[in-house]
N, C-alpha and C positions, 0 to 999 in steps of 0.2 A: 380318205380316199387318196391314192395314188394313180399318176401317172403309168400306164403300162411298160413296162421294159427299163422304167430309167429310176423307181423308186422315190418318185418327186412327186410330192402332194401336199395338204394344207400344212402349214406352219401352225406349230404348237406354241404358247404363251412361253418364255425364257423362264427359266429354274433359276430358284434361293434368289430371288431380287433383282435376278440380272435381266438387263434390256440392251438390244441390240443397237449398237450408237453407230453413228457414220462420222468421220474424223477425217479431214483432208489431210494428204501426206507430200511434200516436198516434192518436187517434180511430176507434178501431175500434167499431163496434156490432152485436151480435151480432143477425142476422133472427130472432127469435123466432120470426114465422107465416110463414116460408119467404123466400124467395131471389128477386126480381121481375129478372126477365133481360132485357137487350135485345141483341140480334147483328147485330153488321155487317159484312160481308165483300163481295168485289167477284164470286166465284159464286152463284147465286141457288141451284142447286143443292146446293151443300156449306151453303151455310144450311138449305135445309131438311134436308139431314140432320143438319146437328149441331142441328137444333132440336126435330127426332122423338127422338135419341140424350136431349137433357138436359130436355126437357119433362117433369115431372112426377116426376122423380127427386130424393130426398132435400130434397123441398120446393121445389125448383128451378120455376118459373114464369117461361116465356119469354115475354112482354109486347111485344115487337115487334121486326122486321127489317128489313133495307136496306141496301143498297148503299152505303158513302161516298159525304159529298156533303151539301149545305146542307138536305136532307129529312130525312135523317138523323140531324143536330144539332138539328134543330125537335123533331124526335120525341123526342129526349132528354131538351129543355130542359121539354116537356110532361109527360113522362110521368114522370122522376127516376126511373129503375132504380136499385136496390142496386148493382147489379154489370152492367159492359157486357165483351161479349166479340168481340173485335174477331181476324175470322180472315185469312188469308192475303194481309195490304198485299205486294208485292214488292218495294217499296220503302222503306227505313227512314224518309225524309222523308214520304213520305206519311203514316206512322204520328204521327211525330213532329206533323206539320201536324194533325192530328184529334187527337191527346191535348190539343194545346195549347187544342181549343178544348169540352173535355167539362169538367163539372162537376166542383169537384173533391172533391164530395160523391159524386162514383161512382166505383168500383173497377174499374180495367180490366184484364182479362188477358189479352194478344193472343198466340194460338193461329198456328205454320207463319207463311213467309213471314219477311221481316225485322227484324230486334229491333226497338225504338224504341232511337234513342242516348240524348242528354243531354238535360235541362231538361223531359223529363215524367214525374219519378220523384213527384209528389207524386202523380199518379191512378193512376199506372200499379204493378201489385199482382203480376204477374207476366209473362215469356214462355216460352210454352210453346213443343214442338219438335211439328214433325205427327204427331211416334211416338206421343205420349199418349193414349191410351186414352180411352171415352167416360168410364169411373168417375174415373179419374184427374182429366176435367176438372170433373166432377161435383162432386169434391173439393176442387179446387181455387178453385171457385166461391164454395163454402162457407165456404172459408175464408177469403179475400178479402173476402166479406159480411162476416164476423165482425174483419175489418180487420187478417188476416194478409199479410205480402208473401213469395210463393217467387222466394227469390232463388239466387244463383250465390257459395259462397264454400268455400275451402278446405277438403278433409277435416282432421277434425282431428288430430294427432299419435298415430301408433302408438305407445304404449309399449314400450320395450323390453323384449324376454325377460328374466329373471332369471336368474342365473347357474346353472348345473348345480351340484349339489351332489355331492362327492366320495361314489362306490360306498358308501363302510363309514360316512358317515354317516347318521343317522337322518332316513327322509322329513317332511318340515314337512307343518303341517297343511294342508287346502285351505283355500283364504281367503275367507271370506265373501265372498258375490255383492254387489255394489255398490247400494247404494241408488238406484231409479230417483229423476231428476227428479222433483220437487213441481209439479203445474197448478195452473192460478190460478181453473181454471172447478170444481173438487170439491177437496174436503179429503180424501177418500178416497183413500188408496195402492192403488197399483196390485197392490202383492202379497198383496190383501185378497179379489183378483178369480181367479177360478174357474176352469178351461181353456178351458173351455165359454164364460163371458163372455168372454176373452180372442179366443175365434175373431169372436165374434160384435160385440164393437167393433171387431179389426180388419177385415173385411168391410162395417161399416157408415162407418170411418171413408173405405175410399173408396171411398165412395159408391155401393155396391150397395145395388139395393131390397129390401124382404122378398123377392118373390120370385127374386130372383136369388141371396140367401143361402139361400133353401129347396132351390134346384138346388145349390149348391155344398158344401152339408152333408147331402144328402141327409134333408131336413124336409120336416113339415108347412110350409105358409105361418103358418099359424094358430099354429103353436109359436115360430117364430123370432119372431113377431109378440109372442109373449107370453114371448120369450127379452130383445125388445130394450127392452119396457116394463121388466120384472125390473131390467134394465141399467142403465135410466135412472134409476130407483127408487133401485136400490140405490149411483150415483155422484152422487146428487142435482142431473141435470141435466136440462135444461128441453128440449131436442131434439136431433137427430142432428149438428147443425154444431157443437154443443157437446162432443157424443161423439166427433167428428173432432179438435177441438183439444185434448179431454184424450188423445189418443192420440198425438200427437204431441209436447204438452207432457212426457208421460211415458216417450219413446222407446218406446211399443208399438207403433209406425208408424215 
């Protein structure tokens, strides 16, 4: 299923092995007072939906739209977005010719349509597939803001089973669960975190609003509301793009 007008729907599992990895990159800053968005795409249609979809979610503030093209770049060089989302070029050159000429103080994640190839990997923060969901890009935004890049790299190595151990010997004990990753946004472990916090970062990490976690938990708004303050209180973080990266930092995403 998709999205109406903007061609954004469920994510499909990654082809020949690949899984989608998030990799911090040098100069990241994390938006404190929210996420200032600008969208460019060549339907005017699928802009305004994907800008009703991400307007005012998880801090998210779409600041302007346009079509490729030398208006386009004006508006950028005036206004400096955090994060530009650049949807369906059909051509990789096209994409390639506009990365080359964005700030490279902006993060770009270009959504459907053709990847960019080589020589704009310093702006460019991610590419998405049209499957991705509106929360998905919500999240993705977020974390491109905070100057994460989702990139394309090998799953990592299954370990292998351990050997059966003969009938009449004695069963081993189970072995302690693996300590999750350490984030670098809280010093608080994850295994500190409650069932209930646990639904409720993963839910916020992509990128549902309160009320969209008060339909999917069956809540108050007003509770989740005072689920996700608790949350942030108790990981000592400063906003929801923050709660997204410790969620990933510590493989709870």
């Amino acid at each position: 299923m998709t999205d109406a007008g903007t061609g954004l729907g469920r994510t499909a599992p990654a082809q020949g092995g690949k899984a989608s990895v998030l990799r911090m990159l040098p100069g990241g800053a994390t938006a404190a007072q929210g996420v200032r968005l600008f969208l460019v795409g060549g339907d005017a249609l699928a802009r305004a939906g994907i800008r009703s979809l991400l307007d005012g979610q998880g801090g998210i503030s779409v600041i302007g739209e346009d079509e490729p093209g030398p208006r386009a770049l004006a508006a950028l060089r005036a206004q400096a977005p955090d994060v530009l989302v650049v949807h369906g070029l059909r051509e990789a050159h096209e994409a390639d010719a506009l990365l080359r000429e964005v700030d490279p103080g902006i993060r770009v994640l270009t959504v459907g349509g053709a990847e960019p190839r080589g020589g704009t990997t310093a702006v460019l923060h991610g590419h998405l597939p049209h499957s991705t969901t509106s929360q998905q890009l919500a999240a993705a935004v977020s974390l491109a803001a905070a100057g994460y890049s989702l990139t394309r790299g090998p799953l990592p190595p299954t370990a292998p089973e351990p050997a059966r151990a003969p009938a009449t010997a004695a069963r081993p004990e189970k072995a302690a669960p693996r300590p999750r990753a350490a984030a670098t946004v809280s010093d608080v472990p994850p295994e500190q975190l409650t069932g209930r916090e646990c639904q409720i970062l993963d839910l916020v990490a992509r990128g549902l609003s309160n009320t969209e976690i008060a339909q999917s938990l069956t809540l108050s708004e007003h509770t989740v509301k005072t689920h996700v303050q608790n949350l942030l209180n108790k990981l000592r973080l400063r906003n929801r793009v923050h709660v997204a990266i410790y969620a990933f930092e510590t493989g709870l995403r």
